[in-house]
Residue frames as qw, qx, qy, qz and C-alpha x, y, z in Angstrom:
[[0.475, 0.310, 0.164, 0.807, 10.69, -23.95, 1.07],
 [0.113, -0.810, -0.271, 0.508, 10.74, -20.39, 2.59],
 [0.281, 0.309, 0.175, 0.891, 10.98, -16.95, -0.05],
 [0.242, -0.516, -0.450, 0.688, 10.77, -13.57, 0.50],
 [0.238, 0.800, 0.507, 0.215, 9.35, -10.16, -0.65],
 [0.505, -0.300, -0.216, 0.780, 10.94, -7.45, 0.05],
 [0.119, 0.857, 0.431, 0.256, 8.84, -4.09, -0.68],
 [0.433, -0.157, -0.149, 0.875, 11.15, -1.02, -0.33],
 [0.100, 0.820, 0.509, 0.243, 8.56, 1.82, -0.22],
 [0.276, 0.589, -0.160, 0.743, 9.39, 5.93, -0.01],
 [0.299, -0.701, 0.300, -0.574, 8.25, 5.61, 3.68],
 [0.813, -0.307, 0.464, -0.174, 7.86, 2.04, 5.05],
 [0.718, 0.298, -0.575, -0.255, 9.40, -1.13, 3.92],
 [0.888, 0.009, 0.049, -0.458, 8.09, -4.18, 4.12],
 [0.141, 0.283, -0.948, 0.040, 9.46, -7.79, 4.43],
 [0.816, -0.119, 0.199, -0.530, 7.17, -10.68, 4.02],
 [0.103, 0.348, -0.906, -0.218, 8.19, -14.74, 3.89],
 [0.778, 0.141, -0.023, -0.612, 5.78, -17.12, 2.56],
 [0.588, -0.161, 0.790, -0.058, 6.09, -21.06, 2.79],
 [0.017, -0.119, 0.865, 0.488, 5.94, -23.45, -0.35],
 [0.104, 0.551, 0.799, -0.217, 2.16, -23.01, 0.12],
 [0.057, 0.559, 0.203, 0.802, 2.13, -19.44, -0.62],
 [0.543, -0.621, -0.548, 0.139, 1.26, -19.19, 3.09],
 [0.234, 0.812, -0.207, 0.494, 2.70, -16.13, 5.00],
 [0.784, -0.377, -0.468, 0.157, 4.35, -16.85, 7.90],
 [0.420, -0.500, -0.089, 0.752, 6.23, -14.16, 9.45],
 [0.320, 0.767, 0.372, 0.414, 5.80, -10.27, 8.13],
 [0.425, -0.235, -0.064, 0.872, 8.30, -6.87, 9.08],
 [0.307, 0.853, 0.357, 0.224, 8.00, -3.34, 8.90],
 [0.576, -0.214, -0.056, 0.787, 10.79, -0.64, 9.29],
 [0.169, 0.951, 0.007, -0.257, 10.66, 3.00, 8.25],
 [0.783, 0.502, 0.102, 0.353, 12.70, 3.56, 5.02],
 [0.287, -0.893, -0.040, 0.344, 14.48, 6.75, 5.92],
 [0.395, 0.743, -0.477, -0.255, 17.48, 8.13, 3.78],
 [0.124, -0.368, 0.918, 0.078, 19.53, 4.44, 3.92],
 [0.673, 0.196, -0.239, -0.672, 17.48, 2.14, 1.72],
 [0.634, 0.201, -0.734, 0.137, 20.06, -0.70, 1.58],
 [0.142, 0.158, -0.817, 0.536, 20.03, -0.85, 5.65],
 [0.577, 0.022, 0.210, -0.789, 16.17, 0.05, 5.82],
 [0.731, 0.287, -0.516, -0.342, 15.96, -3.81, 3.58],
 [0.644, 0.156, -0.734, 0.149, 17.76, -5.34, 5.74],
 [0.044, -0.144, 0.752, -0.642, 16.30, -4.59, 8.92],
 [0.629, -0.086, 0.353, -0.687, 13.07, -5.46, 8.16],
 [0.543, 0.504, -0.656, -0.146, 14.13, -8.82, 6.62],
 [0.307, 0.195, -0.802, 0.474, 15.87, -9.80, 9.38],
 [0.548, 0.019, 0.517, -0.657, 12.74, -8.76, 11.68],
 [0.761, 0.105, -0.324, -0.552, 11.09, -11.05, 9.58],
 [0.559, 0.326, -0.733, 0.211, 13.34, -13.73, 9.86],
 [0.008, -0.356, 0.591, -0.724, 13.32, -13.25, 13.50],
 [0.633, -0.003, 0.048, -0.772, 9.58, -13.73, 13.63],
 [0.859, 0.192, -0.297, -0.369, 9.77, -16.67, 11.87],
 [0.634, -0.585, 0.498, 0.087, 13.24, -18.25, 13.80],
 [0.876, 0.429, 0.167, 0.142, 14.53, -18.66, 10.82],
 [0.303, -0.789, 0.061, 0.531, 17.63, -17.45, 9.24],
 [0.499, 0.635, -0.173, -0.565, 18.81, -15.93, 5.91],
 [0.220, 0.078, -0.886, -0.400, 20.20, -19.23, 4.16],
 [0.238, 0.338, 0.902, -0.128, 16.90, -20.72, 4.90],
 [0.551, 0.725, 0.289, -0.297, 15.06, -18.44, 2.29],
 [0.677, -0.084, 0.595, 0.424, 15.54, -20.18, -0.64],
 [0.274, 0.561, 0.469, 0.625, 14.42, -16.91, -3.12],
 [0.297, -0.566, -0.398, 0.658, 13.96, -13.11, -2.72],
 [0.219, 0.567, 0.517, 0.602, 12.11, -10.64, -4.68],
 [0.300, -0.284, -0.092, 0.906, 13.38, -7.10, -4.17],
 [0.199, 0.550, 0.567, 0.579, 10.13, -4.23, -5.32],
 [0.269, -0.871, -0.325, 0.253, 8.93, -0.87, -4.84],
 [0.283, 0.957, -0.042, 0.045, 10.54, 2.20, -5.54],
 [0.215, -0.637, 0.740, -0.022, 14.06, 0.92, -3.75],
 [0.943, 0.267, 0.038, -0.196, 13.84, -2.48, -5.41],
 [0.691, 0.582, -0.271, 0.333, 17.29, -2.35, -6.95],
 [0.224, -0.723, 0.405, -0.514, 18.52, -1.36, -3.04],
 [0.946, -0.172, 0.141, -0.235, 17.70, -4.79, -2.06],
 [0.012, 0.675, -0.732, -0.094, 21.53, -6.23, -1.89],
 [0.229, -0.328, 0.914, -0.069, 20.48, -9.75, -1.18],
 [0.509, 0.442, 0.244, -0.697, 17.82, -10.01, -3.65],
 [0.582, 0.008, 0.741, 0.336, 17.50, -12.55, -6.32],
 [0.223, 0.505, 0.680, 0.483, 15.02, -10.51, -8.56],
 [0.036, 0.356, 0.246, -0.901, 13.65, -7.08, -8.80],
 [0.061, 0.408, 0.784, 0.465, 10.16, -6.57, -10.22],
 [0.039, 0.194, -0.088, 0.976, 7.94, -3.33, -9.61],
 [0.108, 0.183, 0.834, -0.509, 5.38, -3.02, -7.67],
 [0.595, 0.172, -0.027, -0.785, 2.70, -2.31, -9.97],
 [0.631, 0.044, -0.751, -0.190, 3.14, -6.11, -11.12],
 [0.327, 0.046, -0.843, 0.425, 3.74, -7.34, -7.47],
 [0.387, 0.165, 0.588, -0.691, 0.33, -5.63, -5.94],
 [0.688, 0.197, -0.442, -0.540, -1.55, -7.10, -8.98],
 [0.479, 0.107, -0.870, 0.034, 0.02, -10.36, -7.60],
 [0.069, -0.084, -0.774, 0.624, -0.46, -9.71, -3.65],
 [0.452, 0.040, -0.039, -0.890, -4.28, -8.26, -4.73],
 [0.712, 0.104, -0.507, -0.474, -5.60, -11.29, -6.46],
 [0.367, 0.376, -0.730, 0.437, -4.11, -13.22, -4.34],
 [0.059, 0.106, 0.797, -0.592, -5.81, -12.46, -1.08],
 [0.686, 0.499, 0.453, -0.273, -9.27, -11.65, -3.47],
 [0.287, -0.118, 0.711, 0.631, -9.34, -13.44, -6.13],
 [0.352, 0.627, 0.694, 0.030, -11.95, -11.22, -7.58],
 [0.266, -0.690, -0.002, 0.674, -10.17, -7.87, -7.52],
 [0.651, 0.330, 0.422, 0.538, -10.17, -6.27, -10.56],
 [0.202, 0.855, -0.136, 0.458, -9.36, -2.73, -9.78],
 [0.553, -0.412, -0.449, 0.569, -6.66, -2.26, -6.55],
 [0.168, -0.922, -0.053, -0.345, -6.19, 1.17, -5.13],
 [0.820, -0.125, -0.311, 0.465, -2.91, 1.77, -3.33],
 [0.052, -0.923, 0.240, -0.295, -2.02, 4.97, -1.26],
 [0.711, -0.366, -0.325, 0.505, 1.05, 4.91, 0.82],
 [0.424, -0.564, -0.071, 0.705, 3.70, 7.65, 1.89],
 [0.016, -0.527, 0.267, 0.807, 4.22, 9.53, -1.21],
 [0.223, 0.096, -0.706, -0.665, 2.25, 8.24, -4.02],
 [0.640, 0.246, 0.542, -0.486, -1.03, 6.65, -4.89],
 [0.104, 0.138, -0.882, -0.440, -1.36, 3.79, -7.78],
 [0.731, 0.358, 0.038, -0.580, -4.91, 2.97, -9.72],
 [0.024, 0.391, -0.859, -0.330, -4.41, -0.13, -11.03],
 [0.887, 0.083, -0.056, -0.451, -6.91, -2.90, -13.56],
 [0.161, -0.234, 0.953, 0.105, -6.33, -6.32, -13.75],
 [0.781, -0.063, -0.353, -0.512, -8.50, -9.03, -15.35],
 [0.885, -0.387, 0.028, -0.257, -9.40, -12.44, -13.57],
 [0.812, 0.231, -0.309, 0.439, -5.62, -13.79, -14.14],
 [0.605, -0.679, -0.110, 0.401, -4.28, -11.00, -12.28],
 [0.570, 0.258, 0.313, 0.714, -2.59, -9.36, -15.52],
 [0.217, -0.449, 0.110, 0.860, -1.86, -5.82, -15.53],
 [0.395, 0.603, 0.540, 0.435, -4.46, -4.10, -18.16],
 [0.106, 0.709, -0.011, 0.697, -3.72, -0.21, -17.10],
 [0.617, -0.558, -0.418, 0.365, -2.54, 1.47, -14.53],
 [0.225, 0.700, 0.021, 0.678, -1.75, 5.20, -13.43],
 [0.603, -0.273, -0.334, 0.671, 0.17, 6.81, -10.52],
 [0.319, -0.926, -0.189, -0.063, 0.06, 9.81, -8.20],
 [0.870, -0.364, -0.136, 0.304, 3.86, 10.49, -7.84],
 [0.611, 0.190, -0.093, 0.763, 4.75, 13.54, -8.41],
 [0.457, -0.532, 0.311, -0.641, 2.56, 15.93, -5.51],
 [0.000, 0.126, -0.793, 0.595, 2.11, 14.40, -2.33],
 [0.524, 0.014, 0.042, -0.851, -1.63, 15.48, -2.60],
 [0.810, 0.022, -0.201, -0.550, -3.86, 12.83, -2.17],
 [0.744, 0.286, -0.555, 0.238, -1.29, 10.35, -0.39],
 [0.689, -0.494, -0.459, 0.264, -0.30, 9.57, 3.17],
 [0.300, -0.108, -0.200, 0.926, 1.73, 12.70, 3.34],
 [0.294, -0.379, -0.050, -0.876, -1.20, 15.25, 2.93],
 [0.713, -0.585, -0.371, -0.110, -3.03, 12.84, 6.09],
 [0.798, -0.228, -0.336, 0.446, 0.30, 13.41, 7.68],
 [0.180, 0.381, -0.146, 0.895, 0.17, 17.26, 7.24],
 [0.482, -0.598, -0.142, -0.625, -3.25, 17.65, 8.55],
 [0.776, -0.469, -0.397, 0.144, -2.40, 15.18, 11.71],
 [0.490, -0.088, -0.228, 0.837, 0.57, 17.55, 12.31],
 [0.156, -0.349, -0.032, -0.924, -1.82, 20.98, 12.47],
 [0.616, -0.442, -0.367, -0.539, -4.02, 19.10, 14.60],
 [0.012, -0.546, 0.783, -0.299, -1.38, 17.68, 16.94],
 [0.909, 0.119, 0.073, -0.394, -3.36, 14.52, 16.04],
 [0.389, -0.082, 0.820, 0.412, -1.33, 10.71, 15.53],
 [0.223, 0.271, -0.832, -0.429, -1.84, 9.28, 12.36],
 [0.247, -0.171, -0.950, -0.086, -4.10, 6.76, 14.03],
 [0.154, 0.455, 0.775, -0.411, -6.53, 8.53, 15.84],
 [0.159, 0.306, -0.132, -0.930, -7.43, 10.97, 12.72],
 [0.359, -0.013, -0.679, -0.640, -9.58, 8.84, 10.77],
 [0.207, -0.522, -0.758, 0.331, -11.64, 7.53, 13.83],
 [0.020, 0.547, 0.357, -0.757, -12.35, 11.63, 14.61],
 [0.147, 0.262, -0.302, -0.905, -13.25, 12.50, 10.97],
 [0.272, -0.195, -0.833, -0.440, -16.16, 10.00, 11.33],
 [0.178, -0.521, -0.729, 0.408, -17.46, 11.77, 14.10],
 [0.208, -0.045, 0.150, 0.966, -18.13, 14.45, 12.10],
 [0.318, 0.665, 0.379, -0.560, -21.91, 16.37, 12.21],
 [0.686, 0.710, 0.117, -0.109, -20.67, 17.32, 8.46],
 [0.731, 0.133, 0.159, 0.650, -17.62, 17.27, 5.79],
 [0.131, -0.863, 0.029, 0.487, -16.04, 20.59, 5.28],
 [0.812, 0.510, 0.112, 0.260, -15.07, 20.74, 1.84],
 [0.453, -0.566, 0.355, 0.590, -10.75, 21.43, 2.05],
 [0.513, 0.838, 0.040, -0.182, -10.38, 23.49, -1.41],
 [0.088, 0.773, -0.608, -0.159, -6.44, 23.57, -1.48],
 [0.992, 0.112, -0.036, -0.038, -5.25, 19.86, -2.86],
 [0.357, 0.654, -0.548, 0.380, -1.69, 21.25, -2.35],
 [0.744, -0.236, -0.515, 0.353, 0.29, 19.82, 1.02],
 [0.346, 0.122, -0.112, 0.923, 1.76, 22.63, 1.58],
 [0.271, -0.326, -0.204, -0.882, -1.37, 24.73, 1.19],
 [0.553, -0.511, -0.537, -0.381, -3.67, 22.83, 3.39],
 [0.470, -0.040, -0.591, 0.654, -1.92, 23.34, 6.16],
 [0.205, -0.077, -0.258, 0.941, -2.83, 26.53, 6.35],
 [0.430, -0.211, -0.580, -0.659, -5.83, 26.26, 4.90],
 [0.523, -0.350, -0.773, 0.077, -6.52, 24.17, 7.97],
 [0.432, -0.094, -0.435, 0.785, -5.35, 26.91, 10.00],
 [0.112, 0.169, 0.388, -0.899, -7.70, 29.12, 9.30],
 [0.621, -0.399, -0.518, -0.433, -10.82, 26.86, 9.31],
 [0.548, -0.341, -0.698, 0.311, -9.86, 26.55, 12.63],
 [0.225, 0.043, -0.054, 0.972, -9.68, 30.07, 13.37],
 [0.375, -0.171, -0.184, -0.892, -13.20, 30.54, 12.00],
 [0.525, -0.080, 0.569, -0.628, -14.43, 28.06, 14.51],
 [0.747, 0.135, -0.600, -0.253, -14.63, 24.45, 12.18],
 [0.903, -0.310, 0.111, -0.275, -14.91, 21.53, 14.08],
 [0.085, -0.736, 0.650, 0.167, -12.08, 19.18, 13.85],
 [0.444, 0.319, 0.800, -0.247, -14.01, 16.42, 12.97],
 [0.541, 0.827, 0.002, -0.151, -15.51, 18.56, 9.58],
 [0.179, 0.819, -0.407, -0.362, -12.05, 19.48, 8.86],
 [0.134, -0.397, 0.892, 0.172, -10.77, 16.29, 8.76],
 [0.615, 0.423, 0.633, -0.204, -13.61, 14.76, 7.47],
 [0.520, 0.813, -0.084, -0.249, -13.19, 17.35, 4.61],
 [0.235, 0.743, -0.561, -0.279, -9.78, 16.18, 3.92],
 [0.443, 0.051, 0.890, 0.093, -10.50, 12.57, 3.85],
 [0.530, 0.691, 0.413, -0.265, -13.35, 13.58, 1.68],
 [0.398, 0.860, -0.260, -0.185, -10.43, 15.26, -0.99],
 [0.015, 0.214, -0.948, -0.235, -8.13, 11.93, -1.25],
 [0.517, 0.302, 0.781, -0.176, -10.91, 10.12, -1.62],
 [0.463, 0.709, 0.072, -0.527, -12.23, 12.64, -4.40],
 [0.229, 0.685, -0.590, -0.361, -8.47, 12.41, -6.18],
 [0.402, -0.276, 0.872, -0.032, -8.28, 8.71, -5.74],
 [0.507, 0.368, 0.739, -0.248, -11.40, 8.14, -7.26],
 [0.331, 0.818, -0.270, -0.386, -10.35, 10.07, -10.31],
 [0.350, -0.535, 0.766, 0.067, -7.63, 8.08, -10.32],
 [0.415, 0.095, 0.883, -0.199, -9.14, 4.86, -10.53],
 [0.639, 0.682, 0.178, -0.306, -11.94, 6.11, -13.13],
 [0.477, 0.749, -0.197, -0.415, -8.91, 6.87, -15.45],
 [0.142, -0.439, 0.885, 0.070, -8.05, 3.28, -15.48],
 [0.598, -0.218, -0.479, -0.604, -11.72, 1.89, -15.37],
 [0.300, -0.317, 0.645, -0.627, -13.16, 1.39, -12.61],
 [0.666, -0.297, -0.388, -0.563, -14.73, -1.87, -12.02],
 [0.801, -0.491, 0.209, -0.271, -15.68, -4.58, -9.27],
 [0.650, -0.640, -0.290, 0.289, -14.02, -5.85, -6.76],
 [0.050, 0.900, -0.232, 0.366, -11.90, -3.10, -5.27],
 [0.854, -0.007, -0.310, 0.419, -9.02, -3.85, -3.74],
 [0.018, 0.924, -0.140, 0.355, -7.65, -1.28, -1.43],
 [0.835, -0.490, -0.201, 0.150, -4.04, -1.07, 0.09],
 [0.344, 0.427, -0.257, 0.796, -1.06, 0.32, 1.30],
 [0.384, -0.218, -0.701, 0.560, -0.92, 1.64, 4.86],
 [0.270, -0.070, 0.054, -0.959, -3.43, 4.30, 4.24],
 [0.508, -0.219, -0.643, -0.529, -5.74, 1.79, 3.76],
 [0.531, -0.249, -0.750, 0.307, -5.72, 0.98, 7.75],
 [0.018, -0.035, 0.352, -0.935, -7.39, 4.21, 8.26],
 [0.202, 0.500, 0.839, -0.070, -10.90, 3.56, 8.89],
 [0.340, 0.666, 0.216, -0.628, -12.16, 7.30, 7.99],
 [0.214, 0.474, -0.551, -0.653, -10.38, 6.86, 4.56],
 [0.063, 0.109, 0.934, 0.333, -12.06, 3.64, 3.91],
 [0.174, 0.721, 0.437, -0.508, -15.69, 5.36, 5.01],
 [0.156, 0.673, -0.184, -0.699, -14.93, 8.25, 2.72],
 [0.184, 0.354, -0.580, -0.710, -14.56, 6.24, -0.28],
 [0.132, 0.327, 0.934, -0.052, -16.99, 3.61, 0.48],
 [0.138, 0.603, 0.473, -0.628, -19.23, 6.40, 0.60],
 [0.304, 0.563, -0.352, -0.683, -18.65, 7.98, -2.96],
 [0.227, 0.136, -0.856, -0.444, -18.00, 4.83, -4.78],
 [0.741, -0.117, 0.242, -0.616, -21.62, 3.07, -2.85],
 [0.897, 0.043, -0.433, -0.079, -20.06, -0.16, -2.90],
 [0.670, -0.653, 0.330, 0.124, -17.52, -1.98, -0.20],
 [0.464, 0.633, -0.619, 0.030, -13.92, -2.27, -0.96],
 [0.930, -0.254, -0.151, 0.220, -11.94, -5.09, 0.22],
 [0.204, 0.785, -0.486, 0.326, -9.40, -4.66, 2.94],
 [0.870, 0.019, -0.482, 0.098, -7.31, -7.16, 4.08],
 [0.784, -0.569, -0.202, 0.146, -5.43, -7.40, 7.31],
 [0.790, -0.103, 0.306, 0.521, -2.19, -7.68, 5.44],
 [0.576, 0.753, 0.204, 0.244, -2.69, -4.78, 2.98],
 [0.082, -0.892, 0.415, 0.158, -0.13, -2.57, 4.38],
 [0.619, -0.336, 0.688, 0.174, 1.91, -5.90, 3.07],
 [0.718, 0.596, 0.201, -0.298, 0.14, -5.99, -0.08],
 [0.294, 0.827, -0.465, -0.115, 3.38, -5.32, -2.38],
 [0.210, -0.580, 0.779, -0.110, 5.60, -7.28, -0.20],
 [0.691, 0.133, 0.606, -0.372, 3.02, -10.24, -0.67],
 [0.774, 0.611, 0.035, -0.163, 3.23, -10.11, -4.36],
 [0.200, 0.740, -0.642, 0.013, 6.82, -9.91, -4.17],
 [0.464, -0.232, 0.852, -0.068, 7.06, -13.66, -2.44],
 [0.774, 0.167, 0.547, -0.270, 4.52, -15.06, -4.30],
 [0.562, 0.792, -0.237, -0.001, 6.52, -14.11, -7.51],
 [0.036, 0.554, -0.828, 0.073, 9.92, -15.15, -5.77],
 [0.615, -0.091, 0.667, -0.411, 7.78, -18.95, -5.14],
 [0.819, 0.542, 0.132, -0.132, 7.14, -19.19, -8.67],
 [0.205, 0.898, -0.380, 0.084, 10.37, -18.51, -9.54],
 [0.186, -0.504, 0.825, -0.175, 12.12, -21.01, -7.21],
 [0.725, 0.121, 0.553, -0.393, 9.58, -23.03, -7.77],
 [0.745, 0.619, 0.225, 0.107, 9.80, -23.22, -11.66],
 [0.589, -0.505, 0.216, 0.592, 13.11, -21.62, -12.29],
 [0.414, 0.730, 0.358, 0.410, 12.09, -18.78, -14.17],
 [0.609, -0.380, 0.035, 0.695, 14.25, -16.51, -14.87],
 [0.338, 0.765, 0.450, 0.313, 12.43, -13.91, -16.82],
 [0.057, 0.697, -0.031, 0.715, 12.43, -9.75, -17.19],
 [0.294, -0.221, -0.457, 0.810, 14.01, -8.90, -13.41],
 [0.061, -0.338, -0.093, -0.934, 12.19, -5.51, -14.68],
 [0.125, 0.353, 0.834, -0.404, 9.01, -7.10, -13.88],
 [0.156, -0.209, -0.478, -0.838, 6.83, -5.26, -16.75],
 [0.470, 0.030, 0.008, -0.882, 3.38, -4.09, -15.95],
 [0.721, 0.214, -0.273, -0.599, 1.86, -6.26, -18.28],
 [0.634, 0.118, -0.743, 0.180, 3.56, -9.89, -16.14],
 [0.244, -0.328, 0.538, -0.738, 1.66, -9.77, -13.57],
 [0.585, 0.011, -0.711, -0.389, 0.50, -13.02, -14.51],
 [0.612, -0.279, -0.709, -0.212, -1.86, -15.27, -12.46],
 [0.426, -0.694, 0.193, -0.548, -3.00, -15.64, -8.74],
 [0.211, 0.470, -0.718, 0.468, -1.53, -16.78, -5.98],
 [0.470, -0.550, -0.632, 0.278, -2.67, -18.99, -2.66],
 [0.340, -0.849, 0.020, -0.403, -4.47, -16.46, -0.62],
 [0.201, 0.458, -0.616, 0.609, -1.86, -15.32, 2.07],
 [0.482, -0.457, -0.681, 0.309, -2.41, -16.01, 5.92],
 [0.143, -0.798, -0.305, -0.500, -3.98, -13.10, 7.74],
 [0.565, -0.396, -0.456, 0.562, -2.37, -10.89, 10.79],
 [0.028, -0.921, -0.208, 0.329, -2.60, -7.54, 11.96],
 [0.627, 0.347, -0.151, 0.681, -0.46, -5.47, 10.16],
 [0.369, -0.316, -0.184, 0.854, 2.49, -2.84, 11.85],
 [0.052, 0.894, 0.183, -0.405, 1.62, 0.96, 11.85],
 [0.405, 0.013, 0.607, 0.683, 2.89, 2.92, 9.01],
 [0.284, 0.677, 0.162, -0.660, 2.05, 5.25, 6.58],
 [0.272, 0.523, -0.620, -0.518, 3.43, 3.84, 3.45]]
């Protein structure tokens, strides 16, 4: 039996299918842009593709993320605070706090040893502290996305970035360069201020062991540094995390087809029940969400 996951996030979305193992066998990424319903279905289908499969042969499909309900060919829609609880525990099953930045938000989230949902609190209405404030500073620096967190660990020191606004740091950046900052500090300083908010975050959920960190920020290496560094422990980061969501979404559409449960579509918080086979492990696609 093949199901799917479908993670519709505000910048990437995701498409994972998982075997009757909970295995993963084939994983997509697309950019979401304004067309949600076509952004679903092309990275689906790249899945599919991956896998030489085609769409009757996935026999369940669990539609989550902020476009969830966009998902046209979707059997179930459940939210993604339940569905990275699943995909968390899942690949460790010791996680009991996750961290999730992507494009536009950032999600703090406990679980106990089942994987259940005990609090959780979101970032989702600034940008601050979320792949878009890495994606301003890479644009004042005429810097990708991928080589910024490699250069903000070559940094002699952190420059502390005062303005937590997007907007504002631009310029903010602009003239630390001006006064002759390194680029390397600067960005060192603004990994150093998501990290700061995150870790707020995360306190006002309780913070305990294992960390779980994912979403496609998590595949910067300076941002994992930066919070390794405050919190003085390692987080766990998985190949797959930029999949993380999409992962919880199969392993929920497996139970489902498996047992033919046919519960709250909503997908409450608090039903993020139990853990899953640990997923198979591949690079993931580039991406910011």
């Amino acid at each position: 039996m093949i199901v799917a996951g479908v993670d519709v996030g505000s910048t990437a979305t995701k498409a994972v299918l998982v075997d009757d193992n909970g295995k993963v066998v084939a994983r997509a990424l697309s950019d979401t842009g304004a067309n949600v319903v076509r952004a679903a279905e092309k990275a689906f289908r790249k899945a599919l593709a991956e896998a030489g499969l085609e769409e009757w042969d996935v026999g369940y499909t669990v539609g989550t993320g902020y476009g969830r309900y966009k998902v046209p060919f979707g059997n179930a829609q459940i939210t993604e605070i339940s569905c990275h609880a699943k995909g968390a525990i899942a690949l460790f099953p010791g996680t009991r706090t996750i961290l999730d930045i992507g494009g536009q938000d950032t999600k703090a989230i406990r679980i106990n040893e089942r994987g259940e949902v005990q609090d959780f609190c979101m970032n989702d209405k600034c940008a601050a502290g979320t792949g878009r404030f890495l994606s301003a500073a890479a644009d004042v620096m005429e810097m990708s996305l991928d080589d910024i967190g490699p250069a903000s660990l070559r940094a002699a020191k952190i420059l502390k970035i005062t303005n937590v606004c997007t907007v504002f740091v631009e310029a903010e950046i602009m003239n630390q360069l001006a006064r002759g900052a390194s680029v390397e500090e600067i960005l060192a300083g603004v990994h150093a201020s998501i990290a700061g908010r995150s870790i707020g975050l995360m306190r006002r959920v309780g913070l305990e062991d294992e960390i779980t960190f994912t979403g496609g920020v998590s595949r910067n290496s300076g941002m994992v540094a930066s919070l390794e560094s405050r919190l003085e422990r390692r987080l766990n980061v998985h190949p797959d995390a930029q999949f993380n969501g999409a992962i919880g979404a199969a392993l929920f559409a497996l139970e489902r087809a498996t047992h033919g449960h046919d519960g709250d579509t909503a997908g409450s918080a608090a039903s993020a029940a139990g853990a899953g086979p640990a997923a198979g492990a591949a690079p993931a696609a580039g991406g910011a969400a």
